[in-house]
C-alpha positions, -999 to 999 in steps of 0.1 A, spaced: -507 591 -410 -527 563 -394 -557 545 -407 -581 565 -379 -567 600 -389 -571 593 -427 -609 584 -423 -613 615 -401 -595 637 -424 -619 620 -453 -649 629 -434 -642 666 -432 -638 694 -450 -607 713 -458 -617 746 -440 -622 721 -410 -587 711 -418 -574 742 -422 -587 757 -390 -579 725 -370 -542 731 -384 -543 763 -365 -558 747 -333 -529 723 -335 -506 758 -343 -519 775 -315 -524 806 -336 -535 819 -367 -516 827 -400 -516 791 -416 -513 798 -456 -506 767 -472 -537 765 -488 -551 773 -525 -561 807 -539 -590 815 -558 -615 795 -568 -609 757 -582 -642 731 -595 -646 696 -584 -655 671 -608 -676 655 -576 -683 685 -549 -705 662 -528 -680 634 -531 -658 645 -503 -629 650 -498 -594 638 -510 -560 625 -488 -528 612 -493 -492 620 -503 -483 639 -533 -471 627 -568 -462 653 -582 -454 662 -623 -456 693 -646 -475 694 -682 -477 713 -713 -508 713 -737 -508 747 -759 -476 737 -782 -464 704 -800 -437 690 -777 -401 699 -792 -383 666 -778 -385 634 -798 -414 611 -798 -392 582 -781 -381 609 -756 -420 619 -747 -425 582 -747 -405 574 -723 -414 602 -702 -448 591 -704 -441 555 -690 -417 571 -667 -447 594 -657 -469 563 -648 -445 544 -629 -439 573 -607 -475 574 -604 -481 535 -595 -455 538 -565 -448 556 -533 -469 559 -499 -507 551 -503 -533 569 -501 -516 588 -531 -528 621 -546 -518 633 -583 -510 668 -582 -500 684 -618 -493 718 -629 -499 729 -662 -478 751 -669 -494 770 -697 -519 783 -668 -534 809 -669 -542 798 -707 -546 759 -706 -563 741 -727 -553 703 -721 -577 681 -704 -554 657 -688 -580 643 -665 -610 626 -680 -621 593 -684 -593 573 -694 -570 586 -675 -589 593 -643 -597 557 -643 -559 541 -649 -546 565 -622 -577 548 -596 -569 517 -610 -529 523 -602 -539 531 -563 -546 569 -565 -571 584 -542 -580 618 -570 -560 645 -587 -556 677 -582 -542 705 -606 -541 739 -623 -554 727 -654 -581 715 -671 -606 682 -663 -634 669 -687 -657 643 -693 -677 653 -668 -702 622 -659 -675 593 -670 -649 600 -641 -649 566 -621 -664 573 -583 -645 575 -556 -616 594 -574 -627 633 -573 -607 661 -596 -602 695 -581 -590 716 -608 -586 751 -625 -611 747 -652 -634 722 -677 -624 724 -714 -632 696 -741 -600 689 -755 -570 674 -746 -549 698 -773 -508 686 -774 -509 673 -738 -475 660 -727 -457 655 -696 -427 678 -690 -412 669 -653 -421 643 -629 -418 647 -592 -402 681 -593 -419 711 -573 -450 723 -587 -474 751 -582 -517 750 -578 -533 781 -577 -506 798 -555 -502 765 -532 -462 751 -537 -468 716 -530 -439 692 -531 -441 654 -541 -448 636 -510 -465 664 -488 -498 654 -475 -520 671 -494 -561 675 -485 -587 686 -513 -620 691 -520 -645 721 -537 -631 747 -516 -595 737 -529 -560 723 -511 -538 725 -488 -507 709 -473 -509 696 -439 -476 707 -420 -460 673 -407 -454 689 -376 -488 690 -368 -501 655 -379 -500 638 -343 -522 668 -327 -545 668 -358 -570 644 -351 -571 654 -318 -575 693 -332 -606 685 -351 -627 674 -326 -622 700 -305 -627 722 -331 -662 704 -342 -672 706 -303 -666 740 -301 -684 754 -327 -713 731 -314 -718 759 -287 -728 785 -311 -742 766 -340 -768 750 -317 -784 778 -299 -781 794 -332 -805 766 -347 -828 766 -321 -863 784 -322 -863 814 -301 -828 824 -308 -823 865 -302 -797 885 -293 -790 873 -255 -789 837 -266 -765 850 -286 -747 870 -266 -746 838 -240 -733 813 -271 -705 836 -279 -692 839 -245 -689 801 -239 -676 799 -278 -651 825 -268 -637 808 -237 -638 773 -252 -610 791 -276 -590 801 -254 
């Protein structure tokens, strides 16, 4: 992903970016994408890119391993966290979901993973301190809680789950207050390229639509050229 691309991608939307991904497809059917609906600690922040760290955590129950042996995960966690391709995104499942109670992210730790080159986080689980995150580093997550309960990590940079959407560590991931998805690599070329015709076409029936006098054959006009464009 090139430096132009990224800024585009950060300028959208991720139902722009999911419907450009099936511009790029040539058809519908694209379903790498979240299900249900997931808060944003910052919805008119933007959106979210880069390449997925990935990690799984537990909250309800008193870890069962030895201190030394959470420690060291812990550190482990953090390392895996400060390194790999930038612009980074922390994606976590909790895996007592659909009951969590852990708020991993909130101000401290929001602000070490920004200050460790991470662009936001995105996760199953459960976000607080709502008002102290750090800017530019936006949360999309599965719920807002106030305590942080027995919150340990349990696997770094396995497989993980987000509200139906597998994502694996390193898949470029794009989030925002709608959700996530994963952008296929096979389309990443085409994409840039895919969004602006899809922002130009829509321009054909979102303007007449805005203008005064609109009615029915305006309409029926709009839609035609929309249609075609499509095609």
């Amino acid at each position: 992903m090139n430096d132009t691309l990224l800024k585009l991608l950060q300028t959208v939307d991720t139902p722009t970016v999911c419907n450009a991904i099936e511009v790029a497809q040539g058809q519908r059917g694209f379903d790498q994408f979240t299900r249900g609906t997931m808060l944003c600690s910052d919805p008119e922040g933007g959106a979210m890119v880069g390449y997925a760290r990935t990690a799984k955590i537990a909250a309800l129950e008193p870890p069962q391993e030895a201190p030394e042996v959470i420690k060291a995960r812990r550190m482990a966690y953090y390392k895996h966290m400060s390194k790999g391709p930038r612009p980074a995104v922390t994606v976590i499942e909790d895996v007592d979901f659909p009951h969590c109670i852990g708020a991993y992210w909130g101000e401290i730790n929001t602000t070490v993973h920004k200050g460790l080159g991470v662009s936001g986080a995105l996760t199953n689980g459960v976000m607080r301190d709502l008002g102290d995150l750090p800017s530019g580093f936006p949360v999309v997550a599965g719920s807002i809680g106030p305590s942080h309960g027995f919150v340990h990590v349990r696997e770094i940079g396995t497989d993980v789950e987000v509200f139906g959407l597998r994502i694996r560590d390193g898949d470029l991931v794009h989030a925002d207050r709608h959700g996530a998805l994963v952008i296929p690599p096979e389309v990443v070329d085409q994409l840039a390229d895919a969004i602006h015709k899809l922002l130009n076409t829509e321009q054909l029936i979102l303007e007449p639509a805005r203008q005064t006098g609109f009615d029915f054959a305006a309409f029926e006009t709009a839609w035609a050229a929309f249609e075609a464009s499509r095609t």
